[in-house]
Residue, then its C-alpha position, 0 to 999 in steps of 0.5 A: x472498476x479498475x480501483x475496486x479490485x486494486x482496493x481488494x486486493x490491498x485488503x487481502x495483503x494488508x490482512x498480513x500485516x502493515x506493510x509500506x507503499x513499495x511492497x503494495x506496489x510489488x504485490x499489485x505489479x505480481x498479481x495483475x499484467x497491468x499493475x498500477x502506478x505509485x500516484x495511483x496506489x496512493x489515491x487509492x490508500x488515501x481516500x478509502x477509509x479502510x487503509x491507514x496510514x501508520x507511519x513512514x520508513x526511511x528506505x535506502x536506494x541502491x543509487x540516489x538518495x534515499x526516500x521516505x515511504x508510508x506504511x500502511x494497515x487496515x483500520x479494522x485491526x487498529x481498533x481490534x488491537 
């Protein structure tokens, strides 16, 4: 039950626009008291056929090295495009 409203509400963000892994995060951690984890979001992203992966930004941290996050959008407005 918990994925399948994760899985909505990624849809409705991405509606926006592509956006990357982090801001999911930021989004699902503002729009519900329990969030999710980054492990979990990645599941979710991965296995469901309306989320694709289109292609992987290199974000600066503050401390520490800098990492490398996958940006996603839906499928629908891939092939609408």
């Amino acid at each position: 039950m918990k994925t399948k409203r994760i899985r909505i509400w990624v849809a409705e963000y991405l509606e926006t626009g592509p956006k990357n892994t982090h801001q999911i995060l930021d989004y699902l951690h503002e729009r519900s008291k329990m969030g999710t984890t980054s492990q979990g979001l990645g599941n979710v992203l991965a296995k469901d056929e309306r989320f694709v992966k289109v292609g992987i930004e290199r974000v600066k941290r503050e401390y520490g090295p800098s990492t490398d996050v996958s940006i996603w959008a839906l499928a629908e407005e891939l092939i609408g495009a």
